[in-house]
N, C-alpha and C positions, 0 to 999 in steps of 0.2 A: 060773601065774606065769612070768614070764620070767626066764633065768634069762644076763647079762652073762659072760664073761671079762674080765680086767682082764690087764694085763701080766704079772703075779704069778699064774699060773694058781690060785689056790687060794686067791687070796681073788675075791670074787666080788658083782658087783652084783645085786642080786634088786626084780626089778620085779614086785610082785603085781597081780591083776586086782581092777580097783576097778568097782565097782560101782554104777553112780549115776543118779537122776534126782532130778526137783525138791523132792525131802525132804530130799538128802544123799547119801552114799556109804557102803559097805560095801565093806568088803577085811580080806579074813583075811593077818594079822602072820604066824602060826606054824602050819606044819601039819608035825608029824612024817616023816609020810609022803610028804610031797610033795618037801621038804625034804631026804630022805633019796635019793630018786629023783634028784633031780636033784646029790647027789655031799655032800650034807652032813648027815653024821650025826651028829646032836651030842643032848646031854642037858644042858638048863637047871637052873641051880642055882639062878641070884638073878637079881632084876631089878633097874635103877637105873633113877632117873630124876633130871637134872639141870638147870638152868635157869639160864643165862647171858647176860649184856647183851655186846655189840658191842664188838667188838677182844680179846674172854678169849679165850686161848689155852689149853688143858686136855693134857699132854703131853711128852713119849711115852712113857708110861708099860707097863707090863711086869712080871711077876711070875718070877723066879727058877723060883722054885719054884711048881706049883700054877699052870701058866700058864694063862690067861682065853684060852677062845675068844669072841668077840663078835659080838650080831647086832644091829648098831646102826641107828639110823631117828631120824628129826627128824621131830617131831609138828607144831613149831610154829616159824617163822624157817626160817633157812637156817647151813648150816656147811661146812666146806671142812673133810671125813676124811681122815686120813690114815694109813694101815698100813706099816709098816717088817719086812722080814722080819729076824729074827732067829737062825734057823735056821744055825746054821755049817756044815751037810752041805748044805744049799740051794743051787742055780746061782745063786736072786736073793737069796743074804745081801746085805744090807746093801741092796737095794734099797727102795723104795718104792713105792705108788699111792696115788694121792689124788684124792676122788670130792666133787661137790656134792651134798649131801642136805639137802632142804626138805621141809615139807608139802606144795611146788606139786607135785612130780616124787615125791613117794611111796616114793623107792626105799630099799632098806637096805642095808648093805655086811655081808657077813658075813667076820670076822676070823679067821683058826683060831688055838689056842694057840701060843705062841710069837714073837707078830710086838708088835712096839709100837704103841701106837694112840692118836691122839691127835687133835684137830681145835679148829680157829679158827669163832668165831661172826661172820659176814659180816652179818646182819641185825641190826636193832636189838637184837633180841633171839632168844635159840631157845631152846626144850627140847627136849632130848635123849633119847632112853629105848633103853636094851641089855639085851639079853638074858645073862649069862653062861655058862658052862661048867664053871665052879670058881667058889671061893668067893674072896673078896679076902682076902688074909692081909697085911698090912700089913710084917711082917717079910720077906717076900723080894719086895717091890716097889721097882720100880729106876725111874728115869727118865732118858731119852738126851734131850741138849738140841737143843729143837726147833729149832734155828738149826749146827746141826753144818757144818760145813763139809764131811765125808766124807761126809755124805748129801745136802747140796745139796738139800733138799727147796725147794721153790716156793712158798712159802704163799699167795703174790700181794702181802706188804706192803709198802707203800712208805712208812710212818713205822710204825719199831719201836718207837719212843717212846709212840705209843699203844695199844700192848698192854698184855693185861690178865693177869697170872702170879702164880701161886702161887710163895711164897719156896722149895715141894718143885721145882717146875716152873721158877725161874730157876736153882734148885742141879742143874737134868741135867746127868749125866756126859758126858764126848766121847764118841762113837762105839765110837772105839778102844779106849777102856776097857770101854764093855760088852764088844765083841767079845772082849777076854782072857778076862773073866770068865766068859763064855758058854761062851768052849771047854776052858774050865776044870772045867764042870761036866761 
């Protein structure tokens, strides 16, 4: 596998080797070892898988407590990820990256705990599928609103009107507010 930097050293794009002729393709998702070699050692707790029509926005969600490391990949469509670090002892608090991931390009961004993570469906349609670190505890999951102005994230939209949001996901906090809260803990 190939293994990207991103601006945010520590989260990281992963290009695995796919494998293909005229049956189809083969490319191993997860390999511990390999995974680990190249600087990411994690242990999976749960998997999700999510399926979204064009213009949802899913985001930027975060866990207090019990935070999710994620190793996310689009099976099917395309989506614009996005990771926010969250980390207050961090050079790039409050920074961002944000990566294209399709089934064309194969690739998957992996998250470590701590950062918020969230992503727009650009294709008609995509599914989604992550890997976790921790389990989802619904009681200390927070969400920073995807349109913050302190984050200034890009999403690429030019009618916000036709986004698609969960009433958790149009209720994210400012910025500033997680950041108290964060350095609170």
């Amino acid at each position: 596998m190939n293994v990207i930097e991103t601006k945010i050293p520590d989260v990281k794009i992963i290009e695995p080797k796919v494998f293909g002729d005229e049956r189809g393709f083969f490319m191993e998702t997860w390999n511990e070892k390999a995974f680990r070699e190249a600087g990411i050692d994690a242990t999976f707790v749960q998997d999700n898988h999510s399926r979204s029509v064009k213009h949802t926005l899913r985001g930027l969600h975060y866990q207090i407590k019990q935070p999710q490391g994620k190793l996310v990949r689009v099976i099917r469509g395309e989506v614009f990820d996005v990771a926010v670090d969250l980390r207050p002892e961090s050079p790039t608090f409050g920074k961002w990256v944000g990566e294209y991931l399709s089934e064309e390009n194969r690739r998957m961004l992996w998250i470590p705990p701590r950062f918020a993570h969230g992503f727009l469906v650009v294709s008609d349609s995509a599914d989604f599928q992550y890997k976790c670190t921790d389990f989802y505890a619904p009681e200390y999951e927070r969400s920073v609103a995807w349109n913050d102005p302190d984050l200034d994230i890009n999403w690429g939209v030019t009618d916000v009107d036709s986004l698609l949001l969960s009433a958790k996901d149009r209720a994210g906090v400012p910025f500033e507010v997680a950041r108290r809260e964060l350095e609170a803990i």
